[in-house]
C-alpha positions as CSV (number, residue, x, y, z in Angstrom):
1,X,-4.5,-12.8,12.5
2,X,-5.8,-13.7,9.0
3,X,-3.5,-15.0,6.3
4,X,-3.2,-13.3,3.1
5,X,-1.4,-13.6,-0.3
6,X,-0.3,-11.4,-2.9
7,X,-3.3,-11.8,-5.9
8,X,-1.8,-9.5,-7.7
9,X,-0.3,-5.9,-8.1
10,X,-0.9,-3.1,-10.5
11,X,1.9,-1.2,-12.1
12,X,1.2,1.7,-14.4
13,X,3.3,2.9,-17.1
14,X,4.8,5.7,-15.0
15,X,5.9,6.9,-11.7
16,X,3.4,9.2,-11.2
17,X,0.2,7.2,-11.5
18,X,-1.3,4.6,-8.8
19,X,0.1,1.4,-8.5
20,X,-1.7,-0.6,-6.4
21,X,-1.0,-4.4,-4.2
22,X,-3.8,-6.6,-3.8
23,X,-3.4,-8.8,-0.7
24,X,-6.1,-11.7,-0.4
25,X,-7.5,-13.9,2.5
26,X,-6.3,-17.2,1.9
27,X,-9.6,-18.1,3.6
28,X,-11.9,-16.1,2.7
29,X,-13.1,-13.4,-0.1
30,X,-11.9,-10.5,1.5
31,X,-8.9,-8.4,0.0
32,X,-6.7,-5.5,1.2
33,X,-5.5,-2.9,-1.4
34,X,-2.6,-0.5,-0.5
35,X,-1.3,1.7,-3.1
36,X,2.6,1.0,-3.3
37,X,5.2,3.3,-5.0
38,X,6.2,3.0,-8.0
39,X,9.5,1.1,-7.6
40,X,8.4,-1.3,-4.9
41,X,5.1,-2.2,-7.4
42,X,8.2,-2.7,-9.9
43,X,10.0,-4.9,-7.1
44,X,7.1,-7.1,-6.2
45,X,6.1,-7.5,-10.2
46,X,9.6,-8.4,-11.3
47,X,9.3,-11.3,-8.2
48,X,6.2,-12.7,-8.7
49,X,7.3,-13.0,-12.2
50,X,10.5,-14.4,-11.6
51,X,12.6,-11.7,-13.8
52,X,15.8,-11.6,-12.9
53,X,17.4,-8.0,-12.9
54,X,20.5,-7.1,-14.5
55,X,21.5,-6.3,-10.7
56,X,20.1,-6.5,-7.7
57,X,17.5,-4.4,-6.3
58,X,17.6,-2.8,-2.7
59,X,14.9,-5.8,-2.1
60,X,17.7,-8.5,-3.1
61,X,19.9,-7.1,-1.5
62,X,18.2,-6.8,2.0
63,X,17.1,-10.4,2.1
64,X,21.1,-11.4,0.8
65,X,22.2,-9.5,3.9
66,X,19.4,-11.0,5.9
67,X,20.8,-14.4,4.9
68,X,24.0,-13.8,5.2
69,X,23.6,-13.0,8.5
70,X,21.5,-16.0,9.3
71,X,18.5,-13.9,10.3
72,X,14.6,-15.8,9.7
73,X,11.6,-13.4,8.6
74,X,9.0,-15.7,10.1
75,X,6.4,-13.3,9.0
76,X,4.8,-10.0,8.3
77,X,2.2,-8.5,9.7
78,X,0.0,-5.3,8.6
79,X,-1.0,-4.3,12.3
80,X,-2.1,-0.6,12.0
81,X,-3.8,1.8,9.7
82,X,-3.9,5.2,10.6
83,X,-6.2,7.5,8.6
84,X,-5.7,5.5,5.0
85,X,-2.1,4.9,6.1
86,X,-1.0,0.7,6.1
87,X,1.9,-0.2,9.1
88,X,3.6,-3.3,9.1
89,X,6.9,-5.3,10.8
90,X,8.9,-7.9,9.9
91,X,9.1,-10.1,12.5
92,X,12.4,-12.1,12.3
93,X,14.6,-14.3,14.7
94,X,18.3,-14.1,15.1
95,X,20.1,-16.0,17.4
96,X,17.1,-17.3,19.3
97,X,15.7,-13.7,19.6
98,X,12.4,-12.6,18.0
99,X,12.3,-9.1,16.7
100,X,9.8,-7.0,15.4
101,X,10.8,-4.2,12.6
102,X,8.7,-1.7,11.5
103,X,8.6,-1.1,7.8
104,X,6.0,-0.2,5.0
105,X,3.9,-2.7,4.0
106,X,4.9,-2.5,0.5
107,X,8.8,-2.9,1.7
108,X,8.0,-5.8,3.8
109,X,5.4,-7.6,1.1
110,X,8.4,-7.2,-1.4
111,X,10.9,-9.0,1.1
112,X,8.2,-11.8,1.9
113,X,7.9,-12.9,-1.8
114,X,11.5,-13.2,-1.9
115,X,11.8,-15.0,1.4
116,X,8.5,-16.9,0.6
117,X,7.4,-16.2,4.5
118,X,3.9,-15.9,5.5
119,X,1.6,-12.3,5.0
120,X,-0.7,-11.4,8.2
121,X,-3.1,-8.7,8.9
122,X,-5.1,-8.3,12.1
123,X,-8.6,-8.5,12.3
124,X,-8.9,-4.6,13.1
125,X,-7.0,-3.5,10.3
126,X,-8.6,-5.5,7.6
127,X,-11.9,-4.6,8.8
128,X,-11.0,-0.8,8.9
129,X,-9.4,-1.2,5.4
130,X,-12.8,-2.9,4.1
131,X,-15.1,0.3,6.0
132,X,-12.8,2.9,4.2
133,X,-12.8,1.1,0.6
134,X,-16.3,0.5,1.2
135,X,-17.2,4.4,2.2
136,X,-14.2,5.7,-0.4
137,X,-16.7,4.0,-2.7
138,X,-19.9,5.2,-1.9
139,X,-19.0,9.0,-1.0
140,X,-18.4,10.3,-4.7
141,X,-15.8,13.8,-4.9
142,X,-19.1,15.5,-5.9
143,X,-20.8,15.0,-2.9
144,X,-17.9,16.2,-0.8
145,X,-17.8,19.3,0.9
146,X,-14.6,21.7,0.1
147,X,-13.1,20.8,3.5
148,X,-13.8,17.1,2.9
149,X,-12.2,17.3,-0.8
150,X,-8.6,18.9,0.9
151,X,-8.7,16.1,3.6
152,X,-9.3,13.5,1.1
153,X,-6.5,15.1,-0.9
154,X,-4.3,15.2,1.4
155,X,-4.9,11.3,2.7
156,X,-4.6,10.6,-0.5
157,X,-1.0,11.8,-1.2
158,X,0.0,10.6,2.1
159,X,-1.1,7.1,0.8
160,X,1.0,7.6,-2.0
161,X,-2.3,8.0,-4.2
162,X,-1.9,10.2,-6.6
163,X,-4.8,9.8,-9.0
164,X,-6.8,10.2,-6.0
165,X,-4.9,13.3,-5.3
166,X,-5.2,14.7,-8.9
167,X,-8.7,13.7,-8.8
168,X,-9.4,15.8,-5.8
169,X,-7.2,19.0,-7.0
170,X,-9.6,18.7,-10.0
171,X,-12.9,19.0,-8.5
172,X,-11.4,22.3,-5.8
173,X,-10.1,23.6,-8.9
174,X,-13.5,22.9,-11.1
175,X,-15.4,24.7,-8.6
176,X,-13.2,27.5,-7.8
177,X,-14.0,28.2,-11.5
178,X,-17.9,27.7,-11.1
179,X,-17.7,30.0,-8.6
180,X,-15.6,33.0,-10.6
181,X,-18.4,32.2,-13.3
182,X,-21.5,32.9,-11.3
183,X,-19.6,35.5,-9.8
184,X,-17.4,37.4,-12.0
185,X,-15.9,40.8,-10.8
């Protein structure tokens, strides 16, 4: 398991663009980036810089019932990806018992910053994570074949990436129109 911490996360203006979380090896140079929702970027933000809302939010209030209940998140772990898509658990102890909960990494990340308990990812996953960023990166929408472009558009929306998703639509839709140009009735 490799150690990570929360460098930083990006929230855009509104709900529908990408906000991203960018978890860092605490030993290392490597980084994982999940895109998060827009109210759980909101959540981590408003932690990390120690605002204080109005009331609580559904993040406050699972780690007050989680203390009120004298349960311990030891940790979370990111332990599976599954084509673009991040797993996690909460791993927690209550009354001697250890537990494992399964929950979205951005939902778990947000409830480590308030509990200040450690971030884990295995091996596996990070080095997945770094082979699909890597070939994300080097494959450009151009270059993708029609069935590609849906597949990527679809991965993307699943991942809660919507830019991506947009982006995608655009280029099926771009050459839908090339095509009723070269070819017109």
């Amino acid at each position: 398991m490799i150690e990570l911490y929360v460098f930083g996360v990006s929230v855009g203006v509104s709900k529908t663009e990408t906000h991203t979380l960018l978890l860092k090896e605490i030993a290392g140079s490597r980084y994982l980036m999940i895109e998060v929702g827009y109210n759980e970027a909101q959540s981590i933000a408003m932690q990390l810089e120690n605002a204080k809302p109005p009331r609580p939010l559904i993040h406050d209030v699972v780690v007050n019932l989680i203390n009120t209940l004298d349960v311990v998140i030891d940790r979370i772990v990111i332990d599976k990806i599954q084509q673009g898509v991040f797993y996690a658990q909460l791993v927690c102890r209550m009354v001697g018992k250890v537990h494992s909960i399964d929950s979205r990494p951005s939902d778990a990340v947000a409830i480590a910053v308030r509990c200040g308990c450690p971030i884990f990812v295995s091996q596996e996953v990070l080095d997945v994570a770094m082979e699909q960023r890597l070939a994300i990166k080097t494959k450009k929408l151009v270059d993708m074949t029609q069935d590609e472009l849906k597949h990527e558009m679809q991965l993307a929306a699943e991942r809660e990436d919507y830019k991506q998703a947009m982006l995608c639509k655009e280029e099926i839709k771009r050459r839908a129109n090339e095509d009723n140009t070269n070819y017109p009735n």
